[in-house]
C-alpha positions as a Markdown table, in Angstrom:
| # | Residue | x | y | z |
|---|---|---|---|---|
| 1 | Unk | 88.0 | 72.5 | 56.8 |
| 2 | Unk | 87.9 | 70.0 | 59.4 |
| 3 | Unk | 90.0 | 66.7 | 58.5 |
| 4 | Unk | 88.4 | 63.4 | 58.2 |
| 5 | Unk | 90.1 | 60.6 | 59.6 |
| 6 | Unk | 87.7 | 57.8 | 58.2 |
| 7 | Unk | 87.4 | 59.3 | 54.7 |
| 8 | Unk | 90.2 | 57.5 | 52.4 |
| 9 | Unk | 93.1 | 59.5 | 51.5 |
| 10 | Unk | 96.1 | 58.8 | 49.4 |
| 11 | Unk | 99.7 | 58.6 | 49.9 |
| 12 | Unk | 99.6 | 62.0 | 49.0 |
| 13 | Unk | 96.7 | 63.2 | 51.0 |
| 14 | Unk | 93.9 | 63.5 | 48.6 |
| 15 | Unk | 91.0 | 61.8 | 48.2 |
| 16 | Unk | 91.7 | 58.9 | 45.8 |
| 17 | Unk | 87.4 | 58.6 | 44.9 |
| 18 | Unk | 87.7 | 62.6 | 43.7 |
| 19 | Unk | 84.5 | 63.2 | 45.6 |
| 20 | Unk | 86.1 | 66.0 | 47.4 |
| 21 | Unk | 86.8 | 67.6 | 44.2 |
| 22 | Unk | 84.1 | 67.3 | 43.1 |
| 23 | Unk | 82.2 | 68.7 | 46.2 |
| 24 | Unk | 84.5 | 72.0 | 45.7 |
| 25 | Unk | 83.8 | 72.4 | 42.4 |
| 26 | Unk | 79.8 | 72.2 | 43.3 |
| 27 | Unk | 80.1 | 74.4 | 45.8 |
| 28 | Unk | 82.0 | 77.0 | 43.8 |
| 29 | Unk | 80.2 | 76.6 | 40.9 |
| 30 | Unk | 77.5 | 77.4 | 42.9 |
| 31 | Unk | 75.3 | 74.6 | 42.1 |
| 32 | Unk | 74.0 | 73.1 | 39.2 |
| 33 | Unk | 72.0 | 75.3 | 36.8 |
| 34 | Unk | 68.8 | 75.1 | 35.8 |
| 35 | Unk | 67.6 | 76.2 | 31.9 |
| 36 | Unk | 70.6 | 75.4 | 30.1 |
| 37 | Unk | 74.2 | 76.1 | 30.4 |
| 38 | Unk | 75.3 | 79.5 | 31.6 |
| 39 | Unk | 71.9 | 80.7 | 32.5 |
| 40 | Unk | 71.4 | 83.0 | 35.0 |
| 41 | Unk | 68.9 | 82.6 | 37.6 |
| 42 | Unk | 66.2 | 85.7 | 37.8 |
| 43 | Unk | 66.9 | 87.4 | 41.3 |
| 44 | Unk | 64.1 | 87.1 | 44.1 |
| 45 | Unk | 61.6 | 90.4 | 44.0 |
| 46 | Unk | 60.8 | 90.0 | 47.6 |
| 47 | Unk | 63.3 | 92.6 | 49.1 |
| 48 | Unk | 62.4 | 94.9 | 45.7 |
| 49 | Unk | 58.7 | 94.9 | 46.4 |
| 50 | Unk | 59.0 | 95.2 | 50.0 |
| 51 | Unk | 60.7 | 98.3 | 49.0 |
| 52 | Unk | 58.8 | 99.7 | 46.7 |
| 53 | Unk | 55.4 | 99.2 | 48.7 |
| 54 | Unk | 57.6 | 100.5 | 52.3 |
| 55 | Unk | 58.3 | 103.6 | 49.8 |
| 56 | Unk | 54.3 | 104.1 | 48.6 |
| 57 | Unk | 53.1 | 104.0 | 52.3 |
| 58 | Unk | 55.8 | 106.6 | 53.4 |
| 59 | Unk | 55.1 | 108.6 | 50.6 |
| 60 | Unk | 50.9 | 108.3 | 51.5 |
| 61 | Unk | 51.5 | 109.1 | 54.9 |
| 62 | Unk | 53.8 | 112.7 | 54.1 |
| 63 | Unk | 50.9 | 113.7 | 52.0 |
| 64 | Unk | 48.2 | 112.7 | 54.7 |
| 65 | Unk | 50.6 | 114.3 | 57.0 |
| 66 | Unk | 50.6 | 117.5 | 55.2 |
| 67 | Unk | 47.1 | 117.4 | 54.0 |
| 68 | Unk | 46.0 | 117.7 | 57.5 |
| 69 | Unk | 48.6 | 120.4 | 58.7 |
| 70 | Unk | 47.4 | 122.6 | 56.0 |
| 71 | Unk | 43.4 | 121.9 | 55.6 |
């Protein structure tokens, strides 16, 4: 991370408001959770039903594909 000259530091180096503590522990926490403690969020579907319809149309075209080729 990039060091801020304007931010107050301690005679130790650390920030004596905490807020850069508490920024990392945001950050690694991952952010603050919604629906109680401990609650996972429910994935996206977008990638899962992009899949699943890419997966229908492939399958509708090999059968129109073969249809053809044998009728």
């Amino acid at each position: 991370m990039a060091h801020n000259p304007q931010a107050p530091q301690g005679p130790e180096g650390h920030d004596p408001a905490g807020s850069t503590q508490m920024f990392r522990a945001f950050v690694d926490e991952g952010g603050p959770q919604h629906g109680g403690r401990g609650a996972a969020a429910p994935a996206p579907a977008g990638p899962r039903v992009g899949l699943m319809v890419g997966i229908v149309a492939a399958v509708a075209i090999l059968g129109t594909v073969v249809w053809l080729a044998l009728g």
